[in-house]
Residue frames relative to the residue before (quaternion, step in Angstrom):
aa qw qx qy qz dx dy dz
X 1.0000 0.0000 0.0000 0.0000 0.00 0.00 0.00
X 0.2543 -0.6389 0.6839 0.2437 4.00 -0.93 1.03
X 0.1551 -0.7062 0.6895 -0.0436 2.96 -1.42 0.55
X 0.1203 -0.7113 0.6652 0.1925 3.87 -0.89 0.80
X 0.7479 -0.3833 0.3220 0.4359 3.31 -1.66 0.32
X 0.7538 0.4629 -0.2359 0.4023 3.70 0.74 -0.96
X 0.4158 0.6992 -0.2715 0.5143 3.13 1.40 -1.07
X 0.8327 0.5206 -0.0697 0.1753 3.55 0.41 -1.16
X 0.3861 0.6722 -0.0157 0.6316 2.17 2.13 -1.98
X 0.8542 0.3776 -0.1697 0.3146 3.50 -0.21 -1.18
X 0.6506 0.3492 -0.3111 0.5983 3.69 1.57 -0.49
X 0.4405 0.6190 -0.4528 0.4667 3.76 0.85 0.00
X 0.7452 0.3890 -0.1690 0.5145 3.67 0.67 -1.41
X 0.6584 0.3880 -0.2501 0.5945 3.86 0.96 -0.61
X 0.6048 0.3019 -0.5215 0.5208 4.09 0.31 -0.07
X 0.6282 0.4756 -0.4231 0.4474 4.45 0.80 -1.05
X 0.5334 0.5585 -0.4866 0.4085 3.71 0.57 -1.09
X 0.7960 0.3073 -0.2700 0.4461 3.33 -0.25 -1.50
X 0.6813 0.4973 -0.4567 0.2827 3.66 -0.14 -0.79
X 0.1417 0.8433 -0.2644 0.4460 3.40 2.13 -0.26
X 0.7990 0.3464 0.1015 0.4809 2.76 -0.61 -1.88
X 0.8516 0.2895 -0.2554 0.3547 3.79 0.17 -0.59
X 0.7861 0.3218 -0.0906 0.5199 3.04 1.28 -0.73
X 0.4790 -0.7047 0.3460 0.3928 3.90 1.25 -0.40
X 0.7910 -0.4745 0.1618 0.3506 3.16 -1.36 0.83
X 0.7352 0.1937 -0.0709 0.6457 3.82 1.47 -0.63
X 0.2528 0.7537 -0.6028 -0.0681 3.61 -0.11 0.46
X 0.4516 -0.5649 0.2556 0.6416 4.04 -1.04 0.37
X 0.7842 -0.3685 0.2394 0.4382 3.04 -1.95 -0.81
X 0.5956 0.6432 -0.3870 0.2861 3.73 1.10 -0.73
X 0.7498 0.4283 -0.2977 0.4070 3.21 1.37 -0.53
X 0.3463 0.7758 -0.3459 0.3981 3.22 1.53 -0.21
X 0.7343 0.4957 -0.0765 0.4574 3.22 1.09 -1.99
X 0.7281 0.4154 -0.2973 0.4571 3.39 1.13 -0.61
X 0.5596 0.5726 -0.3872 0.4573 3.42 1.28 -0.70
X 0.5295 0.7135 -0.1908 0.4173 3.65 0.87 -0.83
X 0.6214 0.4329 -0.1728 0.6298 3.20 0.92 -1.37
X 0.8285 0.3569 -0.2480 0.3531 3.37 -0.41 -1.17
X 0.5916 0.5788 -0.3607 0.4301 3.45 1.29 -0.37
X 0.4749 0.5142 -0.4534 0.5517 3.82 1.19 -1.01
X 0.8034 0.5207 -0.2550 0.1358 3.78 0.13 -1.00
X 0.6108 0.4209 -0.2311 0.6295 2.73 1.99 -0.72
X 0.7689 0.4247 -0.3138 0.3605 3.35 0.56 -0.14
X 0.6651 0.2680 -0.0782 0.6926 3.35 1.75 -0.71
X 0.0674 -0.8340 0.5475 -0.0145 3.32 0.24 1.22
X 0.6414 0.5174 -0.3641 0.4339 3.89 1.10 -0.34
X 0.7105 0.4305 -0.3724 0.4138 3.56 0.99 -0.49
X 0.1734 0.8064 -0.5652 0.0156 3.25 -0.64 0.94
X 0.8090 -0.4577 0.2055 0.3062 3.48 -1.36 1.19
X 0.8408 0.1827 -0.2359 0.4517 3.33 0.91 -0.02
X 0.5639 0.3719 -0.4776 0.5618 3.09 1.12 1.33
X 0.8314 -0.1390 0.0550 0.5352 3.60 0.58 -1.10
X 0.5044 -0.7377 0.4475 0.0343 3.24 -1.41 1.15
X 0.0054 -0.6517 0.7178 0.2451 3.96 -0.33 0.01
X 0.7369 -0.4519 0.4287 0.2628 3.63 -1.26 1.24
X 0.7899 -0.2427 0.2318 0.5132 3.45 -0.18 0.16
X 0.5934 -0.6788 0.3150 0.2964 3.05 0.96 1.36
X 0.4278 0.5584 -0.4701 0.5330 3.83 1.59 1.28
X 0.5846 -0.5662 0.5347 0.2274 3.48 -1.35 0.30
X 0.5567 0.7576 -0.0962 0.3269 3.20 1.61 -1.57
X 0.7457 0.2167 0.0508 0.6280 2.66 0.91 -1.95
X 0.4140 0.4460 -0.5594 0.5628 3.74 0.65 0.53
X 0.6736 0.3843 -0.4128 0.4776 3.97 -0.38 -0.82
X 0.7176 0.4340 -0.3493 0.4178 3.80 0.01 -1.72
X 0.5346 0.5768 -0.4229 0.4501 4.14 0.80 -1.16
X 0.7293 0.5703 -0.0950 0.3659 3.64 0.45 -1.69
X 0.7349 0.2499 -0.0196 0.6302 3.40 1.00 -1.17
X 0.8562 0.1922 -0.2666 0.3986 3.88 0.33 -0.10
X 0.0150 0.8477 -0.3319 -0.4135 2.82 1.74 -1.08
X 0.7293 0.2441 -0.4499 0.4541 2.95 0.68 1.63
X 0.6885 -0.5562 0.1113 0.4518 3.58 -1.21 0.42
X 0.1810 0.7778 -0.5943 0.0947 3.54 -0.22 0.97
X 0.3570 -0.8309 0.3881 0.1774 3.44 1.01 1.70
X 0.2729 -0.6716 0.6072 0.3252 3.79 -1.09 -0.28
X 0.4928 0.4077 -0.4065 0.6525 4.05 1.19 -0.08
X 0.4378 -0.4819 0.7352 0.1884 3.46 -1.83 1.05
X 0.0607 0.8102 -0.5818 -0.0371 3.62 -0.48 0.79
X 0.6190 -0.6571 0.2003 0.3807 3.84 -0.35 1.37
X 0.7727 0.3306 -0.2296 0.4908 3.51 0.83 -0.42
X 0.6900 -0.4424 0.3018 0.4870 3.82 1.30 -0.22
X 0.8084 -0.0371 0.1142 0.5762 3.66 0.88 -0.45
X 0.5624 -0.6659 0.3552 0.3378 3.11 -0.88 0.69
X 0.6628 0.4817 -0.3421 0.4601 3.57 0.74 -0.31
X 0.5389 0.7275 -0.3659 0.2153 3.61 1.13 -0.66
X 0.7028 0.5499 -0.4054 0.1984 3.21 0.90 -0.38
X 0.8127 -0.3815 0.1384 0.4181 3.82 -1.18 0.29
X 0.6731 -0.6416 0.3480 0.1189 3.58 1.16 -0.07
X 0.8009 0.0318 -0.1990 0.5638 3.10 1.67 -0.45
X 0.8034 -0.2423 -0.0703 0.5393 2.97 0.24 1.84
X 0.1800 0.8426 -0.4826 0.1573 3.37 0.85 0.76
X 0.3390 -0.6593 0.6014 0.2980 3.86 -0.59 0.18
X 0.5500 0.5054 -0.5068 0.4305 3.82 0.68 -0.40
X 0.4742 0.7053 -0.3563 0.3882 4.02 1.05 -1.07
X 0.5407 -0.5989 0.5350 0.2504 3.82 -0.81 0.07
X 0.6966 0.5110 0.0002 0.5037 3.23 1.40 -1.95
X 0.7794 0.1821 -0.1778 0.5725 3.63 1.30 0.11
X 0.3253 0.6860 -0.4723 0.4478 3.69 1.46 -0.07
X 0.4599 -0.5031 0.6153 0.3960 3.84 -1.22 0.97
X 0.5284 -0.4519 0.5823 0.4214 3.83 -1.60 0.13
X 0.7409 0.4285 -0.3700 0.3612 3.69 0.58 -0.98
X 0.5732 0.5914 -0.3168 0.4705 3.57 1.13 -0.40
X 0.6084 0.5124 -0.2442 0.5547 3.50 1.09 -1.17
X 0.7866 0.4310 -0.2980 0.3265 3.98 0.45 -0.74
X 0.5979 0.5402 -0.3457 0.4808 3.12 2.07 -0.53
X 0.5201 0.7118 -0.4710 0.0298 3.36 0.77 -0.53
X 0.5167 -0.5287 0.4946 0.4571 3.99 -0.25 -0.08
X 0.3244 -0.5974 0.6285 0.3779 3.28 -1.75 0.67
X 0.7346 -0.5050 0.4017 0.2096 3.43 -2.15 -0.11
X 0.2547 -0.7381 0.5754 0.2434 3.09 0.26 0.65
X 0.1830 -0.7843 0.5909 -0.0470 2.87 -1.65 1.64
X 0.5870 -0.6550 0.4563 0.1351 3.08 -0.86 1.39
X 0.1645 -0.8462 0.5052 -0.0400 4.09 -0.14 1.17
């Protein structure tokens, strides 16, 4: 799947938005992951797991994979990357960040 920067931006905020709505403002991380999954499926019904992949089942990291091949996120995330944070229940973490906290974050400013 190509993906532009907006393009990206915009299904990132619309898979969190809903997941929002279905699941509340803080769910843990397993359900995150599953909600995630099943969304690519309902919404992308052609990509399937043994043909094509969204990166960790993110938009984010499909574009950054595609365009940097590596993690050079488009969201400024507080510690540097989503995964960066301490691990035990950290809010800096993607996987423990409220959803509303996680949609406000700012994008990254990108160096041209």
């Amino acid at each position: 799947m190509e993906l532009t920067r907006e393009k990206a931006l915009e299904l990132h905020r619309q898979m969190w938005t809903d997941m929002m709505e279905a699941l509340g403002d803080n769910p843990p991380r397993t359900m995150r992951n599953s909600y995630k999954r099943h969304w690519l499926r309902k919404h992308f019904p052609e990509l399937d797991d043994d043909y094509e992949i969204i990166r960790h089942n993110c938009f984010l990291c499909e574009y950054a994979d595609a365009n940097y091949g590596d993690c050079e996120c488009l969201i400024a995330w507080p510690c540097g990357r989503c995964e960066d944070g301490d691990k035990y229940e950290d809010e800096r973490d993607w996987s423990y960040m409220p959803i509303p906290k996680l949609l406000a974050l700012p994008e990254r400013e990108v160096e041209e």
